[in-house]
C-alpha positions in Angstrom: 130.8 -70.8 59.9 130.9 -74.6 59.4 130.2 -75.3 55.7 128.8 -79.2 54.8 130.9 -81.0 52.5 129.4 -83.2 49.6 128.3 -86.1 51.3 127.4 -85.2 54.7 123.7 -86.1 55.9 121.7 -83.4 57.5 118.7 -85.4 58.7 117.1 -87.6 56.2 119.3 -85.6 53.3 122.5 -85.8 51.8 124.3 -83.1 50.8 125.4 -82.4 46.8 126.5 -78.8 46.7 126.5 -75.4 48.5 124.0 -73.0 46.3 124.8 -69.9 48.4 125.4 -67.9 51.8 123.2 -65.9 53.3 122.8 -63.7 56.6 120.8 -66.3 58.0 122.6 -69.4 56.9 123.6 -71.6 53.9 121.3 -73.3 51.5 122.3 -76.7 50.1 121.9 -78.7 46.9 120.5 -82.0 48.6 119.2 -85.1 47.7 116.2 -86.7 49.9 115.2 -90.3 51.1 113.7 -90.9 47.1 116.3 -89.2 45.6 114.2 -86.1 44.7 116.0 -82.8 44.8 115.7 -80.4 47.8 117.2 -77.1 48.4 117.7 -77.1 52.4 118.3 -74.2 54.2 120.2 -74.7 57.6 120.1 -71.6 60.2 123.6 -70.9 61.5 124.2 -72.9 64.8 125.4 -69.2 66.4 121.9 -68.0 65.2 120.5 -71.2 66.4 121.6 -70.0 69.8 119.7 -66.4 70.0 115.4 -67.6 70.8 114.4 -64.4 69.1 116.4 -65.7 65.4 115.5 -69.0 66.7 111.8 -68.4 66.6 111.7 -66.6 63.3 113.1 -69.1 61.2 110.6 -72.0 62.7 107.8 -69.6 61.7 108.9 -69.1 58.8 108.8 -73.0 58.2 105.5 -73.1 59.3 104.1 -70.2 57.5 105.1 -71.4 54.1 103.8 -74.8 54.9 100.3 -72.7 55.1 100.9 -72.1 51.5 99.6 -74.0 48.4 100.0 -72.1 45.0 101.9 -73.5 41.8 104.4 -70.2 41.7 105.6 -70.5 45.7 108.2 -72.6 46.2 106.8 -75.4 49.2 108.3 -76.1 52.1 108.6 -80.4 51.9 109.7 -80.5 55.8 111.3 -79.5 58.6 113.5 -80.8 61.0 116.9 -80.1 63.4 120.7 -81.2 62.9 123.0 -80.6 65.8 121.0 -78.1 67.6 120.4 -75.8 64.1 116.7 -76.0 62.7 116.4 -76.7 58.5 114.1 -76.2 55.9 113.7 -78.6 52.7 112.1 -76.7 49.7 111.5 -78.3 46.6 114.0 -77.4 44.4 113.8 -75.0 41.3 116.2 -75.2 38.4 117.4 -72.3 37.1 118.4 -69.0 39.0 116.7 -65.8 40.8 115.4 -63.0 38.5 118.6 -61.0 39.9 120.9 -63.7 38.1 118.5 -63.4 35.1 118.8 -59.4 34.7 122.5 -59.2 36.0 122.7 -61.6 33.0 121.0 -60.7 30.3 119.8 -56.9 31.1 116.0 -55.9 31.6 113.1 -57.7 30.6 110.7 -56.8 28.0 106.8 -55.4 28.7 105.8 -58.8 27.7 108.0 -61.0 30.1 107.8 -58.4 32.8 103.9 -58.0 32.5 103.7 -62.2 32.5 106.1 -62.2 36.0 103.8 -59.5 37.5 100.8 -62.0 36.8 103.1 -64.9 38.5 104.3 -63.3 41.1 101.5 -61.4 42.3 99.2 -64.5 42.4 102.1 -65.7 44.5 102.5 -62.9 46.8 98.1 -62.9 47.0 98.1 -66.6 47.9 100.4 -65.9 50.8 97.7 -62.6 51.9 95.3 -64.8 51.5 96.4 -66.7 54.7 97.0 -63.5 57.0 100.9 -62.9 55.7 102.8 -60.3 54.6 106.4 -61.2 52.5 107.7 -57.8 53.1 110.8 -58.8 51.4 110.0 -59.0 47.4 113.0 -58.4 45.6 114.3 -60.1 42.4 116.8 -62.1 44.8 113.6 -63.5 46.2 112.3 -65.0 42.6 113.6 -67.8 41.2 112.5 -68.6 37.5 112.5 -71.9 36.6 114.1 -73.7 33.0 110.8 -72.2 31.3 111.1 -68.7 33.2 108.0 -69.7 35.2 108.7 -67.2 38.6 108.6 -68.7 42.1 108.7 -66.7 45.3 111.0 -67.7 48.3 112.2 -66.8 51.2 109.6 -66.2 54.3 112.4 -65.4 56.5 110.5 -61.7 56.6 107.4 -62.6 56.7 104.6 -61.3 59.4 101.5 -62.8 60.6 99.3 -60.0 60.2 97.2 -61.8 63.3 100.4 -62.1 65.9 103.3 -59.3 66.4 106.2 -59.8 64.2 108.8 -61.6 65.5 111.5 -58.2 65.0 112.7 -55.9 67.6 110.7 -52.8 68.6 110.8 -49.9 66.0 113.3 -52.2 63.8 112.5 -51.6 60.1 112.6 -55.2 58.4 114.0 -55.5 54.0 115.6 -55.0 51.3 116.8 -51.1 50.7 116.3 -50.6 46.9 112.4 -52.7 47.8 111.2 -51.1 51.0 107.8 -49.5 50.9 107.7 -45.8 52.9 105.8 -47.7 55.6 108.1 -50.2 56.2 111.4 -47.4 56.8 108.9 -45.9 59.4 108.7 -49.2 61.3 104.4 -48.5 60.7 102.2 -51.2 60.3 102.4 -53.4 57.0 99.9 -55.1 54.8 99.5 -56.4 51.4 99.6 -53.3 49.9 103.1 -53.3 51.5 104.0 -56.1 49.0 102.3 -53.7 46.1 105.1 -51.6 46.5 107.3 -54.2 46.6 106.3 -55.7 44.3 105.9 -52.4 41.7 109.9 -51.7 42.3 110.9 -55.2 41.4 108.6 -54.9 38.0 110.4 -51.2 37.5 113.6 -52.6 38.5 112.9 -55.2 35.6 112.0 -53.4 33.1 114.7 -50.2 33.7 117.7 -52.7 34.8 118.0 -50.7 38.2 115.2 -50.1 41.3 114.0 -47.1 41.5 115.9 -45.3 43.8 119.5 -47.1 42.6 121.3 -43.6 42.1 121.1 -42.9 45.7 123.2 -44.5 48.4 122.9 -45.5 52.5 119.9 -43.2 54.3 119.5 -41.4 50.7 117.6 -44.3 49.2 115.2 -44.6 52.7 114.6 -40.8 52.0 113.6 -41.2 48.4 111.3 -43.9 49.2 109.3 -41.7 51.5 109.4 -38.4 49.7 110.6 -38.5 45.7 109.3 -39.7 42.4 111.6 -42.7 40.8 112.8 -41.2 37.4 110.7 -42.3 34.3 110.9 -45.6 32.8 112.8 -46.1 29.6 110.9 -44.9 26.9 110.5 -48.5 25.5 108.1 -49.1 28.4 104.7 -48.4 26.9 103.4 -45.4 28.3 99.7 -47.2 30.1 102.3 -50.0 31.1 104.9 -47.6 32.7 101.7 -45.6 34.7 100.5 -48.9 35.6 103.7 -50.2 37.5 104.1 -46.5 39.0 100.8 -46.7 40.4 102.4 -49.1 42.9 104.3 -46.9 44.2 102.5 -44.5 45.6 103.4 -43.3 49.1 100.9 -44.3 50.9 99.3 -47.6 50.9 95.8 -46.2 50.5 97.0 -45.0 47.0 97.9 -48.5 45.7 95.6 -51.2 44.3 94.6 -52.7 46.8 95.9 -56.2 46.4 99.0 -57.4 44.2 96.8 -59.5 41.8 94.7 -56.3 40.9 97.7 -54.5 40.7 99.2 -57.4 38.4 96.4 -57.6 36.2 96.6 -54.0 35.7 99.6 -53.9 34.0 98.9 -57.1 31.8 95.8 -55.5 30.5 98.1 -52.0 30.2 100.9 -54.0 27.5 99.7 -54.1 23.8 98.4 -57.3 22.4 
């Protein structure tokens, strides 16, 4: 893989930095035609090449473009540099909430009940205009210099209106994050993002996702048929039922939208 040295213009940006790798491509530190900061995301040219990756990423551009809401990051634009689509996002100072946890350790109630609020308006604003994420995982927030969370990454999103752009029967995410429905290849909907949602919130308040002491088809297994151990005991007990209730097996059993299911545990943490 071709890595772009400080300097090099891809379209109307200039490249500062690499700020990481990922199965899909590399996302640069680059300035725009004003000077503002962007982080842009450039598909692999060998992914470039398959019409299937191809396709996903484009959407993926467009989808977020759909999106207005002050905690998901914006696509700014979109545009191609020797034969590889990119993505310019606004950029967002500070690290993902895996940085902040592999840092620091779990959250409290109060910080993790304020990120459900956050995130789940996030995650509803993207419902809202026929998505689903299917990919929340603390990797997937950022939080900014004043631990404001953003959600990123639409590389896994589906138009609930259109087929998703994956292979037949191909399961889509994030292991320790996948709802039950997901591992069966079944439909997916916003309640799908509940229960994403509900292991990232038990992941930040334990320090682990639910199903962390298991390993390879063990952790699929446990998502569909076991309980996640109990929360530490420093969870309050109406907080630590209110993040569990997300993740219920079935979607039925869920609230029925993440900002229901947010608000829920707010209202759950002592004042």
């Amino acid at each position: 893989m071709i890595e772009h040295a400080p300097g090099t213009r891809i379209g109307p940006y200039q490249v500062r930095g690499t700020i990481a790798h990922g199965g899909m491509g590399t996302v640069y530190l680059a300035l725009g035609p004003h000077g503002e900061a962007v982080a842009l995301k450039l598909l692999k040219a060998d992914l470039a090449r398959d019409d299937l990756t191809r396709k996903r990423f484009e959407r993926e551009a467009r989808m977020a473009q759909r999106i207005d809401h002050p905690n998901v990051v914006p696509v700014l634009d979109v545009g191609e540099h020797e034969g590889a689509p990119f993505l310019a996002q606004a950029f967002v100072r500070g690290g993902s909430l895996q940085d902040r946890l592999d840092a620091t350790g779990p959250l409290t109630p109060a910080e993790t009940a304020r990120m459900a609020v956050e995130v789940g308006g996030a995650l509803h604003a993207i419902h809202a205009v026929g998505l689903v994420h299917r990919d929340v995982k603390p990797g997937n927030i950022l939080l900014d210099e004043e631990d404001v969370a953003h959600v990123i990454d639409f590389g896994l999103a589906k138009d609930s209106q259109a087929s998703a752009l994956t292979r037949p029967g191909q399961a889509v995410g994030s292991l320790d994050y996948m709802a039950p429905e997901q591992i069966r290849a079944e439909e997916v909907g916003p309640q799908t993002d509940v229960y994403g949602l509900a292991c990232v919130l038990y992941t930040a308040l334990s320090g682990s996702a639910p199903f962390a002491a298991k390993t390879g088809m063990g952790v699929l297994w446990a998502h569909i048929q076991e309980e996640p151990p109990p929360l530490p005991a420093s969870v309050p007990a109406p907080m630590a039922w209110a993040v569990l209730a997300g993740l219920a097996k079935e979607p039925g059993e869920r609230p029925p939208t993440t900002v229901e299911y947010a608000a829920g545990i707010a209202a759950a943490v002592p004042g």
